[in-house]
C-alpha positions in Angstrom: 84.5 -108.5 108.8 87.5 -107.5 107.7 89.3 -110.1 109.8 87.6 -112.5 107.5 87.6 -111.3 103.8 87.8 -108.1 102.4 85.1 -107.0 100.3 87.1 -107.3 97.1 87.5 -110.8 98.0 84.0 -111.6 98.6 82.9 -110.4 95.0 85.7 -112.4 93.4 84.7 -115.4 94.9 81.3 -115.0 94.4 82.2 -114.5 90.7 84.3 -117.5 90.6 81.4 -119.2 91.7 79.1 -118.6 89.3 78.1 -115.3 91.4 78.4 -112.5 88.9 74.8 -113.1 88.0 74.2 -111.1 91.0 74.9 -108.3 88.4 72.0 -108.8 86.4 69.0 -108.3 89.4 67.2 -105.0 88.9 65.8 -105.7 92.4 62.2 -106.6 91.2 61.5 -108.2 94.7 59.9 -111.1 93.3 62.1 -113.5 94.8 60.9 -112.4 98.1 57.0 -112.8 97.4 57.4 -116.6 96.7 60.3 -117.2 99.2 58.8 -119.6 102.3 60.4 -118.2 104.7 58.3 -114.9 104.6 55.2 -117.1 105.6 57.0 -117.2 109.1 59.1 -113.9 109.4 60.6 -111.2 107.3 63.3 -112.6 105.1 65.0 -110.6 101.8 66.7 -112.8 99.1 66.6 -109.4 96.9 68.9 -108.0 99.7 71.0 -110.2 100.0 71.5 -110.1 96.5 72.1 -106.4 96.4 74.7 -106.3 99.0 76.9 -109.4 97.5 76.8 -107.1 94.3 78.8 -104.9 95.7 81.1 -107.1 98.1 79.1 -106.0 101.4 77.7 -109.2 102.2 78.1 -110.3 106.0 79.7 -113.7 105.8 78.8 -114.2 109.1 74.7 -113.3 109.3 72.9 -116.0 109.4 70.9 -114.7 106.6 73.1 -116.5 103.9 72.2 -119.8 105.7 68.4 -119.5 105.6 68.1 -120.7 102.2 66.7 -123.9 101.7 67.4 -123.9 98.1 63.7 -124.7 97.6 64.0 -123.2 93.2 60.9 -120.7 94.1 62.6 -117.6 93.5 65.0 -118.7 90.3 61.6 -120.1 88.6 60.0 -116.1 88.8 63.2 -114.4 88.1 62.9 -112.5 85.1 66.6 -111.7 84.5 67.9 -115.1 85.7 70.0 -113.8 88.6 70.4 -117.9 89.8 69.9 -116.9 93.6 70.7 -120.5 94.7 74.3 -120.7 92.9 75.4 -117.2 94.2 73.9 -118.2 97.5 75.9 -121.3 97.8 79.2 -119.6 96.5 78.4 -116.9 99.8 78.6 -120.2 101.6 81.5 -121.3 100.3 83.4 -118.6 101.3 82.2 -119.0 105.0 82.6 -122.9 104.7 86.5 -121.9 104.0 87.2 -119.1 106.6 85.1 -121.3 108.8 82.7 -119.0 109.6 79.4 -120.3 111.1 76.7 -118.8 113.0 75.5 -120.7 116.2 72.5 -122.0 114.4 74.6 -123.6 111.4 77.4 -125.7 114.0 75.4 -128.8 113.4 76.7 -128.9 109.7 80.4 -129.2 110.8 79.5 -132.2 112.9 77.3 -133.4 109.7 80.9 -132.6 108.1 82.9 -134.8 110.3 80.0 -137.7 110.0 80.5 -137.7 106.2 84.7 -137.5 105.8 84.8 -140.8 108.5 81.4 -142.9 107.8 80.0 -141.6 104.5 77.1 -140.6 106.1 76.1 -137.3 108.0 74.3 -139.3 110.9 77.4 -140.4 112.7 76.5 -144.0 112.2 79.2 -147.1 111.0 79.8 -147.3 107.3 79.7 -151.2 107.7 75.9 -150.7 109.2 74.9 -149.3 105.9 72.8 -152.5 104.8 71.1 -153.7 108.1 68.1 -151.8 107.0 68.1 -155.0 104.8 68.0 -157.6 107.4 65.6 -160.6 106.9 64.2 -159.5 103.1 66.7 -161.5 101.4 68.2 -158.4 99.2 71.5 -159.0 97.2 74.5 -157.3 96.9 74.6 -155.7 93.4 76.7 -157.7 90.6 77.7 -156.6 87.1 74.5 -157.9 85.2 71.5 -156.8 87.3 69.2 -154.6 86.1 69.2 -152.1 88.5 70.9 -150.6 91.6 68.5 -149.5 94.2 70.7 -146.9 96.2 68.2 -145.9 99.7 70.8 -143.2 100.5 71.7 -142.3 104.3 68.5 -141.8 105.8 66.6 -145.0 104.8 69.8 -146.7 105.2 70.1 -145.5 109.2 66.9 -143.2 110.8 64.5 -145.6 112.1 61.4 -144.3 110.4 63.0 -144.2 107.1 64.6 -147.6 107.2 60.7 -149.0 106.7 60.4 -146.7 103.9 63.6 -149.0 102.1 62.3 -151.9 103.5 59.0 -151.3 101.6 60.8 -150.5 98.7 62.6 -153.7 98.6 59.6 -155.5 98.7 58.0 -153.9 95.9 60.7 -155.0 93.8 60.6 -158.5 95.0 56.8 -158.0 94.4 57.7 -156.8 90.9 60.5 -159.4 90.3 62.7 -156.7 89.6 66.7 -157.5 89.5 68.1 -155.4 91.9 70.8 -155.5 94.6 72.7 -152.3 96.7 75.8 -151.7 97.9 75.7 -151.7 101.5 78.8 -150.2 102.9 80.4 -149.5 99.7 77.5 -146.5 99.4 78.6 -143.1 100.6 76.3 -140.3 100.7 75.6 -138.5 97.6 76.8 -135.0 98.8 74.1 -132.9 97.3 73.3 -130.8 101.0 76.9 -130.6 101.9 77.5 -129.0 98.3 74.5 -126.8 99.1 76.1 -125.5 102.5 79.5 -124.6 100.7 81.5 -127.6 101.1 82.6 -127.9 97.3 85.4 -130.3 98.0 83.6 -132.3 100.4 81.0 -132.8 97.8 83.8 -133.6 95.2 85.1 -136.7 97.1 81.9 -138.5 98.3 80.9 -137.9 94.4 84.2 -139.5 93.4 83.7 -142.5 96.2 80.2 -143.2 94.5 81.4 -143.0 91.0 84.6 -145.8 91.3 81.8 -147.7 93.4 79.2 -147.6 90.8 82.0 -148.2 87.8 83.9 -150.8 89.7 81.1 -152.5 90.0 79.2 -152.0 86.4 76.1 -150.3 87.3 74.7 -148.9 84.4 70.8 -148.1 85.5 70.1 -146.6 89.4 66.9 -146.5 91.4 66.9 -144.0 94.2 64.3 -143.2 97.2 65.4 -139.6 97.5 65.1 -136.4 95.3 68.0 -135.1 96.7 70.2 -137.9 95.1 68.4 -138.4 92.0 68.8 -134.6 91.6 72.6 -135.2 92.0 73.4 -138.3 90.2 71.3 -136.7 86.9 72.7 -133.6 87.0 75.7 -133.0 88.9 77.6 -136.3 88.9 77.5 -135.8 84.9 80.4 -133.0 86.0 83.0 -135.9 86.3 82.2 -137.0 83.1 80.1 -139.8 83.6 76.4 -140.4 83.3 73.8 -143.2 84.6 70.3 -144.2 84.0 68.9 -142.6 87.3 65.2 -143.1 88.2 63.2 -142.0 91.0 61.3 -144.4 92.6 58.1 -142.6 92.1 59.1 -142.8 88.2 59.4 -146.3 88.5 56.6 -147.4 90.6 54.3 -145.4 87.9 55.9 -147.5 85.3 55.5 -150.9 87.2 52.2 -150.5 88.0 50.9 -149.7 84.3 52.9 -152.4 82.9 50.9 -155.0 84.9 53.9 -155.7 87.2 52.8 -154.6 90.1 49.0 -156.2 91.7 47.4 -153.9 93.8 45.1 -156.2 95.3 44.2 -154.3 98.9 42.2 -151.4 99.1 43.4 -148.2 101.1 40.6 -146.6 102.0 42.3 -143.5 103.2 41.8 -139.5 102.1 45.6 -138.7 101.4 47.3 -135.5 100.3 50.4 -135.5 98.2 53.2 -133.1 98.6 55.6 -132.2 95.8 59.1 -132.4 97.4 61.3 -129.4 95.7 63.5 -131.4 94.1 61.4 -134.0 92.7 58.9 -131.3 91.1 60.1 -127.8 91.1 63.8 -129.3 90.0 63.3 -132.1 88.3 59.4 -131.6 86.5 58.3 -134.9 88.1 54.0 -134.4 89.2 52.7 -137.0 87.4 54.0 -140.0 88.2 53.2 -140.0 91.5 50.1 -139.0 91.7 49.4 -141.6 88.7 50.2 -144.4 90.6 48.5 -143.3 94.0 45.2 -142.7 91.8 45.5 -146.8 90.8 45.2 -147.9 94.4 41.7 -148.8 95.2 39.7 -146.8 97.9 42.1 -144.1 98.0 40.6 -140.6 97.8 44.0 -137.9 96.7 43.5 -134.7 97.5 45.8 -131.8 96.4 47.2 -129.4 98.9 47.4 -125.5 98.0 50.6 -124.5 96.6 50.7 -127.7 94.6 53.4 -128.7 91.4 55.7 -125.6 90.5 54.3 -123.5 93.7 54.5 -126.4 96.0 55.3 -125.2 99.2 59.1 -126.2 101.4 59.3 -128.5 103.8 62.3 -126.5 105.3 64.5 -129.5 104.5 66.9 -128.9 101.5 70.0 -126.6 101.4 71.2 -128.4 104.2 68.9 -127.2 106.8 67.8 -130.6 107.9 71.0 -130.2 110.0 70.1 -127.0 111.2 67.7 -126.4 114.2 64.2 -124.2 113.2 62.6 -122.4 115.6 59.2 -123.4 116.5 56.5 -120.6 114.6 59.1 -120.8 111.7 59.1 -123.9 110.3 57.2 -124.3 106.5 56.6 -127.8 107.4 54.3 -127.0 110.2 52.1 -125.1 107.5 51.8 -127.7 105.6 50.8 -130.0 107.8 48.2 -128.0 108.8 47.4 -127.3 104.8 46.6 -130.9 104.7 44.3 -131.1 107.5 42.2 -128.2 106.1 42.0 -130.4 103.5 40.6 -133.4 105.6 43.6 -135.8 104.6 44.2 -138.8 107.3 47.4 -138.9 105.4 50.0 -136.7 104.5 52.1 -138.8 101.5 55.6 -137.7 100.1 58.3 -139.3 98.4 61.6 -137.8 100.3 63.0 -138.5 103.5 63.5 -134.9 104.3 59.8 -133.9 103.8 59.1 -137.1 105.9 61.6 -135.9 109.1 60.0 -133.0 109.0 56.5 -133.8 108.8 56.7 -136.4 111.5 58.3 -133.4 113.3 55.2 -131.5 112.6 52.9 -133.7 114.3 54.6 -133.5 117.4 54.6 -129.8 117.1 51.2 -129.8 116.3 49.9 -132.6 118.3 47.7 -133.8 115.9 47.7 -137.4 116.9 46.0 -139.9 115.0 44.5 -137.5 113.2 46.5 -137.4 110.4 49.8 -140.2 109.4 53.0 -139.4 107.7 53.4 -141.9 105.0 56.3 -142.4 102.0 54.7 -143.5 98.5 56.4 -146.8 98.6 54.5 -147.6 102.4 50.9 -147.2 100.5 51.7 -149.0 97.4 53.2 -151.5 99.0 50.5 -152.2 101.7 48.0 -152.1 98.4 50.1 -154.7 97.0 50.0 -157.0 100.3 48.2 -154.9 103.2 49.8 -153.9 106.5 53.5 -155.1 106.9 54.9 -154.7 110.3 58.5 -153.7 110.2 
């Protein structure tokens, strides 16, 4: 350790950082009984905490690295200690002695991916709109209403790119005015913020920001809660603010305006999951589940831990880069959560939750008994029934 920082260090960073709420934790230990990760194996936030209070925090345990940043343990806390800033300014101190543990390696190639393409994926920046191909979608110009901004993983994975394309034709559906960016769209930086990389974050930010001005958008529709998390609250930092709505948000809005016809019936039994940043963070519940509840024939079911105690996919903080054992991934619980419940699907509205899920079946081998599905996939196959592609 002391090749690294000394422990003098290590608290002054940590304060700098928005760390010396550490101070305040009286070691109550309710961040530990609502922390995920203790559903798999034994995990202490309120230890953590206790040793970065008094500089003896490991930099190099892979402990500091678990957190998914899920908002669980800051919505108990009675004295406020903000685990997830504190935990992220730990990070940042590993981030700049370069400090990683085996399991965390992926995020420097993630790193790399997002300096040279925008994108932690390792895919071509000039790719970023053949997600697009044959739906007719424009490129945004000052006037139109809105920008629809699919961020990295709709814009590349192949499961997610149907997720965008479904999108996109619910605003043609809609005759909304939209266009995107294509290559001129860098990723939003919210999970390479969350693993430490401050300045990383600072410069895809700034890339988005003269994209968006240069180009007058005023309003934004996004398909991730990680992004519409970041453009609403942390993209205000550089002094500028947008209209930004989820897409959940807005199809809630369509479809009680009379904008949207949902003419097909899905005849399904489908669970809805919360996604941390779209609920826990942000206080959005309603809106989704308003507009699954319009489509005929659909029976929605909630799962256990539901709203405010909905439970992690495993996904945010930057561990969708990271590899999970199997027998500890949260994901795998829930999946199983919704089969109790006898859902044939398993709905979300986050490409992270969906990675994961679709991971889960695999683990679990469920088959065709249950299907991973995005929001935007139902409504729009109520709107028009089954859409290949």
């Amino acid at each position: 350790m002391e090749n690294v920082a000394d422990y003098k260090e290590i608290i002054d960073v940590v304060k700098a950082n928005g760390g010396d709420a550490f101070k305040r934790c009286f070691q109550c230990g309710l961040c530990d009984t609502v922390c995920p990760w203790n559903r798999v194996r034994s995990f202490s936030m309120r230890k953590i905490v206790r040793q970065a209070t008094f500089g003896m925090t490991e930099i190099e345990s892979e402990d500091i690295w678990r957190c998914t940043t899920c908002g669980a343990c800051p919505q108990q806390c009675p004295r406020d200690v903000k685990q997830i800033d504190s935990g992220m300014a730990l990070r940042r101190i590993a981030t700049e002695y370069g400090v990683f543990p085996t399991s965390v390696k992926p995020v420097r190639t993630a790193s790399a991916s997002l300096i040279f393409g925008g994108n932690p994926l390792n895919e071509e920046r000039q790719n970023r709109a053949k997600w697009a191909a044959g739906l007719e979608v424009n490129t945004f110009a000052e006037g139109m209403d809105i920008l629809y901004f699919p961020g990295c993983y709709l814009s590349y994975d192949p499961r997610l790119k149907k997720v965008a394309r479904a999108t996109a034709r619910i605003l043609q559906a809609a005759e909304v005015d939209f266009g995107i960016l294509g290559s001129q769209e860098s990723c939003c930086g919210e999970s390479i913020r969350k693993t430490g990389d401050e300045q990383l974050f600072k410069r895809l930010a700034r890339e988005n920001i003269k994209a968006f001005v240069d180009n007058g958008v005023k309003k934004i529709l996004v398909s991730s809660p990680h992004c519409y998390h970041t453009f609403k609250n942390e993209y205000p930092e550089f002094m500028v603010r947008f209209e930004v709505v989820h897409i959940t948000q807005f199809l809630f809005q369509l479809i009680r305006e009379g904008r949207l016809k949902l003419n097909h019936e899905y005849a399904k039994t489908v669970a809805w999951h919360d996604p941390c940043y779209l609920g826990r963070h942000n206080g959005i519940f309603d809106e989704p589940r308003g507009a699954l509840q319009s489509v005929a024939g659909l029976n929605l079911k909630e799962l256990p831990d539901s709203r405010k105690t909905s439970l992690c996919c495993g996904g945010g903080g930057g561990r969708i880069w990271m590899e999970t054992p199997k027998g500890e991934r949260f994901s795998d619980i829930r999946m199983q959560q919704a089969l109790d419940q006898g859902a044939t699907v398993l709905a979300t509205a986050c490409p992270y939750c969906i990675t994961n899920f679709e991971d889960s079946r695999l683990t679990l081998q469920t088959g065709d008994a249950i299907e991973v599905k995005d929001i935007t996939e139902i409504i729009q196959e109520a709107i028009s029934g089954p859409v290949e592609g």
